[in-house]
Structure formats: structure tokens, C-alpha cells
BAROMAR-145740 format. One line per 5 residues: number of its first residue (from 1); for each residue x, y, z of C-alpha. Coordinates in Angstrom, 2 decimals, m for minus. Layout:
# BAROMAR-145740
NUM) X/Y/Z; ...
This chain:
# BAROMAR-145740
1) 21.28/m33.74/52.52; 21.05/m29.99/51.03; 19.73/m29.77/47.34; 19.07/m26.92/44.98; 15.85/m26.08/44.34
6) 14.31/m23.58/42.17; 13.77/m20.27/44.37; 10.64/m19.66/46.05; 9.96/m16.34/46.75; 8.00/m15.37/49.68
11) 7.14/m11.61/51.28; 6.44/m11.48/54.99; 6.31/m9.77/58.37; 6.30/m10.78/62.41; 2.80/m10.83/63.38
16) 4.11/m9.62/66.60; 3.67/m5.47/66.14; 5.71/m4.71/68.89; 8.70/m7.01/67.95; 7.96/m5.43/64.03
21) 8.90/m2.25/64.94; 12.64/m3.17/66.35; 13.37/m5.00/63.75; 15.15/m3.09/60.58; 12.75/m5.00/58.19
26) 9.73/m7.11/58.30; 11.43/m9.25/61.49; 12.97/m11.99/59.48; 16.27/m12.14/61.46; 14.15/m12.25/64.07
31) 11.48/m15.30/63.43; 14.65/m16.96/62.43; 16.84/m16.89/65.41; 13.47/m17.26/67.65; 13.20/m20.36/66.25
36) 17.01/m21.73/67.22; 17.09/m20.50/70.11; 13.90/m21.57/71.40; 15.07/m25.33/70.69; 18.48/m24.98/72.18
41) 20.31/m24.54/69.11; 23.08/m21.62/68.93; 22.84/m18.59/65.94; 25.86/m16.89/64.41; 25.24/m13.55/63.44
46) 27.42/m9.85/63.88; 27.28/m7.84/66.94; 28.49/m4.12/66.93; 31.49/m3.64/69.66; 30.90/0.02/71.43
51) 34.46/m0.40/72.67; 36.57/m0.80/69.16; 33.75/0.23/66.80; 33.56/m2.64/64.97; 30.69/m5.29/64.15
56) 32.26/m8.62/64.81; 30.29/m12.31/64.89; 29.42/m14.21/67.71; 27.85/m17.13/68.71; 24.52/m16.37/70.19
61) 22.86/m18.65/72.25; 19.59/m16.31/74.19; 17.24/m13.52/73.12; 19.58/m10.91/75.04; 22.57/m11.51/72.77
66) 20.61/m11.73/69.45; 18.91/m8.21/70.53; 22.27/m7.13/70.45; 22.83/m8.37/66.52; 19.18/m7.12/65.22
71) 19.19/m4.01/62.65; 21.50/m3.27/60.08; 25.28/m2.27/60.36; 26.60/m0.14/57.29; 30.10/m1.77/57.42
76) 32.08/m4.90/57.04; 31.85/m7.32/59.91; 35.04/m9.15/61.41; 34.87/m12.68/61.33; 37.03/m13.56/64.15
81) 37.66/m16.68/65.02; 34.06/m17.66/64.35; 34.24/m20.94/62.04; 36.38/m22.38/64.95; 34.31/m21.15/67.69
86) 30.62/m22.68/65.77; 32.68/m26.01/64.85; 33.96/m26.79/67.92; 30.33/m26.11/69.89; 28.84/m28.29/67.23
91) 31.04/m31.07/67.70; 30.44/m30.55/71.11; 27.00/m30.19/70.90; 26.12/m33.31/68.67; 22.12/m33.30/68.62
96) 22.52/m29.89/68.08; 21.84/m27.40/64.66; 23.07/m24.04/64.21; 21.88/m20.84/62.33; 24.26/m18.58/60.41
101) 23.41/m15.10/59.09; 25.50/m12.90/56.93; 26.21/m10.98/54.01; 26.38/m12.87/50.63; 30.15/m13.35/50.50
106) 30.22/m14.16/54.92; 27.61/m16.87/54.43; 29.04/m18.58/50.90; 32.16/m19.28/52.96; 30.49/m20.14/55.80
111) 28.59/m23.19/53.53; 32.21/m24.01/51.92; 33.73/m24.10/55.42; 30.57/m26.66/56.77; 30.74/m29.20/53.60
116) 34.47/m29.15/53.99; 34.03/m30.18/57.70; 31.68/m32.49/57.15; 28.47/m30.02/59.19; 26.71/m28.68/56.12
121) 23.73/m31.03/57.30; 23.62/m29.55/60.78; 23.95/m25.71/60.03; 21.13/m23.65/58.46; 22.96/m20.88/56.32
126) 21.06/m17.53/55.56; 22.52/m14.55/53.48; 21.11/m11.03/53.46; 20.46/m8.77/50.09; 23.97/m6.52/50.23
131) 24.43/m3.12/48.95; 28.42/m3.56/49.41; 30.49/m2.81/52.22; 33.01/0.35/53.41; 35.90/m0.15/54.94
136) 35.58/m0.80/58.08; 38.49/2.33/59.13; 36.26/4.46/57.32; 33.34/4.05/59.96; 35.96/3.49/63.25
141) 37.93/6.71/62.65; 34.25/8.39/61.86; 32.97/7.18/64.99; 36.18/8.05/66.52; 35.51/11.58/65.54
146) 32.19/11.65/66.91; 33.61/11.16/70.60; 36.17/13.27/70.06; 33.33/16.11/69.74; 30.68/14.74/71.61
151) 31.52/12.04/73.98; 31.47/8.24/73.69; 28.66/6.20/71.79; 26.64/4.29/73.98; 24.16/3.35/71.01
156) 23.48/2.88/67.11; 20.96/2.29/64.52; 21.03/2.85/60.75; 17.28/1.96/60.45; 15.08/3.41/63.42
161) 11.62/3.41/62.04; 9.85/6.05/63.58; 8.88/7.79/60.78; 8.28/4.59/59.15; 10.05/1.71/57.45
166) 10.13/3.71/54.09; 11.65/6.71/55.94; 14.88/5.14/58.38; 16.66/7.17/60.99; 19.75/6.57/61.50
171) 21.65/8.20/65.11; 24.06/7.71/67.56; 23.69/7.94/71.19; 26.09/10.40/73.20; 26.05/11.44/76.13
176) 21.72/10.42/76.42; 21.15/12.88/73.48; 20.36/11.42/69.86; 23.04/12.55/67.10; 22.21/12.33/63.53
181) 24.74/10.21/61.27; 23.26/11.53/57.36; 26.34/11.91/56.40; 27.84/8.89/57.02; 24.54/7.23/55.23
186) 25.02/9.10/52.56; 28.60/8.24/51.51; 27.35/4.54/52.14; 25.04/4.83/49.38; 26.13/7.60/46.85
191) 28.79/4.51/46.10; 32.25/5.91/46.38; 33.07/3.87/49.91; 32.64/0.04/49.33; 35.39/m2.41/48.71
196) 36.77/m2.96/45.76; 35.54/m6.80/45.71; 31.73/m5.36/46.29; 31.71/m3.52/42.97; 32.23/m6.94/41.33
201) 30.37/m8.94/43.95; 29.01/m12.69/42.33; 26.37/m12.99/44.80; 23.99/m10.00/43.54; 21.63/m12.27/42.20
206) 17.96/m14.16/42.56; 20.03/m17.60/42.49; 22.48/m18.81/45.22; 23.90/m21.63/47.12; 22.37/m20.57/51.19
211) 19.53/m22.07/52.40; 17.57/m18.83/51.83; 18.19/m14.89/51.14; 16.74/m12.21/53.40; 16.42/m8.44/53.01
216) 13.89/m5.47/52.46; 10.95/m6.35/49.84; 11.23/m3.11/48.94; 8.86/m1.65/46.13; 6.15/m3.79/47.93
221) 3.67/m0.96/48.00; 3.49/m1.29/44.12; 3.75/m4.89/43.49; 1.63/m6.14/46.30; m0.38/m3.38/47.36
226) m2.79/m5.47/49.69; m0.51/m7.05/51.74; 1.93/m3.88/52.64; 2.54/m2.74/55.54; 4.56/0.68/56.60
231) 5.74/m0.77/59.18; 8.33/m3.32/57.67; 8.31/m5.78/55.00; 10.93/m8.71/54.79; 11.69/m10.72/51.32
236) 12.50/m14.37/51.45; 13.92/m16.19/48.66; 14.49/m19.89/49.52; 17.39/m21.74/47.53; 17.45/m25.31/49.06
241) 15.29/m27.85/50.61; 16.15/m27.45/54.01; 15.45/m23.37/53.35; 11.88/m24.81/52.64; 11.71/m26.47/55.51
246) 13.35/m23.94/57.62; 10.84/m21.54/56.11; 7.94/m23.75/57.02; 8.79/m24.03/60.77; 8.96/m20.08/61.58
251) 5.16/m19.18/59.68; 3.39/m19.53/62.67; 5.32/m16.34/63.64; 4.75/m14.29/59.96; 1.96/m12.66/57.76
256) 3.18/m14.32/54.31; 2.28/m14.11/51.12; 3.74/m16.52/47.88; 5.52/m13.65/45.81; 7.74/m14.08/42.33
261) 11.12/m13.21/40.99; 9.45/m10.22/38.99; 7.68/m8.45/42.47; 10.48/m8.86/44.21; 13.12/m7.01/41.88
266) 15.91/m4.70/42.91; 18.69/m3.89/41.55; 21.35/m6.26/44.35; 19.44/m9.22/43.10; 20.70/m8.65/39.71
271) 23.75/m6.51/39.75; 26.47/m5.61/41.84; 26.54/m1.98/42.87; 28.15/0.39/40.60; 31.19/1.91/41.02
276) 30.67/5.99/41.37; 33.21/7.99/39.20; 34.08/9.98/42.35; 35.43/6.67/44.06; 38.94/7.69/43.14
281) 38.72/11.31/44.38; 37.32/10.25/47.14; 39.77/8.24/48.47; 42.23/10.62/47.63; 40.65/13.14/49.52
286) 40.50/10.83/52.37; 44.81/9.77/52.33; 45.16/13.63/52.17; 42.65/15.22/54.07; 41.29/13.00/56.16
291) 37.65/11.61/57.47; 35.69/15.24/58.57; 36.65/16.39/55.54; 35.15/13.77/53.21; 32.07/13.75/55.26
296) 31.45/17.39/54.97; 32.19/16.92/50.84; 30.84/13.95/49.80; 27.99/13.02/52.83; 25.99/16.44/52.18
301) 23.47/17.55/50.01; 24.25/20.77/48.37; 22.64/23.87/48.49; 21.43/23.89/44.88; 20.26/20.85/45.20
306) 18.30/21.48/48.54; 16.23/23.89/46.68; 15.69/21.99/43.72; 13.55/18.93/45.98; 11.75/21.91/47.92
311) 10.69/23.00/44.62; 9.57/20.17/42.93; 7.89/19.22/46.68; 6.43/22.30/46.19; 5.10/21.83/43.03
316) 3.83/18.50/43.41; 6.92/17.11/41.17; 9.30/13.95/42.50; 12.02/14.49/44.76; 15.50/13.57/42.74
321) 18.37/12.51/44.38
């Protein structure tokens, strides 16, 4: 049986450095399908497709696969026909539990989906803190564009942490050479892109119905100095009794620390994002003029505003965005 509980918050990070460093975060996607998959028990989680340049979800079932779903994927994922496909392996699979990560809205109706079926007992659900989605045209046609130049994509990550987990990369592959996607990373987060449905999402809060929330504890530096680490940090926030219990059989694999509500805080666990006032030229632009151009307009940083952060760098001021 799955009941409520008040949420626990926890921060944390794979003790495993090596295994840190590939993950996006602090390695929680990755204790928690370690766990599954070491007992025989299958994961659901979104794999980027090279071939339509899309991130659909699949049912995982060995460490080769879930490599394949690790790190963050700036667009909306494609469900498929994945409630069928995990209730027909668990029906098939009867001694058998299952893991299922997604966004907020993915993994709510996931849980609907498993009480209606009668599984909710036998599937773990985890969501992940959501800054909102884009369309997912908006990313094929821009990756689309990219081969068009440069040749075809053979990989992608939005958070390589090279120069550290406060400081992502984010590149695509052609062609063996590394291609920097700012642009695209910017018009995910200066707000004009998402759907419609994110700007009014009900899941950007500290309280939800999953067995536990994942994401960046980001501000950690501040709140819990001693325990940082620049190498990742992952937030937990556990919502149910089995999320306890889930959360208890995966420590052996984390550095953890009991956190609160108030350390934690950022601005997807209270609000949705907000809507930018250039959403509606944006998408103008883009019916009229089409993806390069909106890239070029709304993914760079102007000049004037280039020498305005060199300045203040300069000067010892803080960098505005």
C-alpha cells in the first residue's frame, strides 16, 4: 500500500567519483536504476533516438541501456506505447517491480495509469524538478539544421561537467569534432519555447503524489556549505512510504545528508516557469522565418550586453544575465 507522508528532504551524491562525473547531477538516476536492475527488475526512463531526434521511453532492463537514458534532454519525451509495453512485462513478470522516471506531468500519469490497473504496489514512480518543456519540432528541425551544415549527430549532452557541475557544457558530436549548442540552451531557458501547459504546470511544487522528486540541489554551496561538492549534487524529496523505503535501499551507494524544505528552495518547487513577453514574437518569428533565424535572435547574447558582464567581471561586480 502507498501512503502520503510528509516530505523528507534529503541532499546527496554517488560515492562512486567516476560514475559522479557522468551523471548530469549528483547520480541519483543512477543509484536508482542500479538498484532495479541489479535485482532483475526493469526501469522506464527516456532515451534520445539519433535517427528521428527525439527522446522517447523505453523499458530498460541492463546498465548499457540505462547509460543510454542518463543526463538531461532539453525537450519533451514521446511516450510511445510505454504504459502497454511496462504493463504487459509486469503481468508477465509477476515477482517482479518496476522503476519509472519522468518529468512531473510523465510520472503523475504514469501513477494514475498503475492504480487504475491495479500495479501501483509493484511500480516505484520518481519525477524530476522540470523547468518546462519545448516543442519537441523546435529541437528536431534544429538538429536537423545542424546536419544539414555539419554532418549527422552521433552524440549529445546538455550537462557535460568538465568545467564543473555549476558550469554545464552542452555539444553535439559531428563528424568526431565537438559542436557547441548555446543557443539552443539559451532559448530553453530565456522562457519563450515551452508548452503552453508548462507555464501553468500543477506539479511545480515541494508536495506531490510520486514516490519521490529528483533534480539539482542547486544553491547547495550556500545552504550546506560542508557537504558540497563541485562535482554534482542531487536533491531528494520523498512523498510516500515506499519513497522512504526506496530511499533507504540505494544509501549504501550515496554521501547524504537530512536537508529541509527551506535549503532546498528553487523557484520549480514553488512556481511554474514564467511566461517571457517575447513568447508571442517568438513564435511568430519562427511560422515566418523559420528555426536559424530564431536561434541567431533569440539564443545569443548581444553585443551590449557582452561588454556589460566583462565589465562588471572586470570590476569585481556580478555577472547579470
Amino acid at each position: 500500500m502507498v501512503d502520503l507522508i510528509d516530505t523528507i528532504v534529503y541532499a546527496g551524491r554517488l560515492k562512486d567519483k567516476a560514475a559522479l562525473m557522468s551523471s548530469s547531477s549528483g547520480g541519483a538516476f543512477t543509484a536508482l536504476s542500479d538498484f532495479f536492475l541489479k535485482n532483475g527488475n526493469a526501469v522506464v526512463a527516456a532515451i534520445y533516438n539519433y535517427e528521428n531526434h527525439t527522446a522517447e521511453f523505453q523499458m530498460i532492463f541492463d546498465e548499457v541501456q540505462r547509460d543510454k537514458a542518463k543526463g538531461s534532454k532539453y525537450m519533451q519525451s514521446k511516450p510511445g506505447d510505454i504504459y502497454r509495453e511496462a504493463y504487459r512485462w509486469l503481468m508477465e513478470n509477476p515477482e517482479k517491480e518496476l522503476l519509472f522516471i519522468g518529468m512531473g506531468c510523465q510520472a503523475d500519469g504514469f501513477r494514475k495509469f498503475s492504480e487504475i490497473k491495479g500495479i501501483r504496489d509493484r511500480v516505484y514512480i520518481v519525477d524530476i524538478i522540470c523547468h518546462g518543456s519545448p516543442s519537441p519540432k523546435l529541437w528536431r528541425e534544429y538538429a536537423e539544421l545542424i546536419q544539414k551544415k555539419d554532418g549527422k549527430i552521433t552524440y549529445l549532452t546538455f550537462k557535460d561537467k568538465r568545467n564543473g557541475w555549476k558550469s554545464p557544457t552542452a555539444y553535439v558530436k559531428v563528424n568526431g569534432a565537438e559542436k557547441p549548442i548555446k543557443d539552443y540552451v539559451k532559448v530553453f531557458y530565456n522562457r519563450c519555447a515551452l508548452r503552453p501547459s508548462c507555464y501553468e504546470c500543477p506539479y511545480a511544487t515541494t508536495e506531490r503524489k510520486t514516490d519521490m522528486t529528483i533534480g539539482d540541489f542547486w544553491h547547495i554551496e550556500e545552504t550546506i556549505p560542508d557537504f558540497y561538492d563541485p562535482n554534482g549534487n542531487s536533491l531528494f524529496l520523498i512523498h510516500t512510504n515506499r519513497g522512504e523505503e526506496l530511499f533507504e535501499k540505494i544509501q549504501g551507494d550515496l554521501d547524504y545528508r537530512l536537508s529541509n524544505t527551506r535549503q532546498c528552495w528553487q523557484a520549480n518547487l514553488e512556481a511554474p516557469t514564467k511566461k517571457s513577453e517575447q513568447r508571442e514574437e517568438f513564435w511568430n518569428d519562427y511560422q515566418r522565418k523559420g528555426i536559424d533565424f530564431v536561434m541567431k535572435k533569440y539564443g545569443t547574447v548581444p553585443m551590449k550586453t557582452k561588454i556589460k558582464n566583462k565589465l562588471l567581471r572586470i570590476i569585481g561586480g556580478v555577472r547579470t544575465k
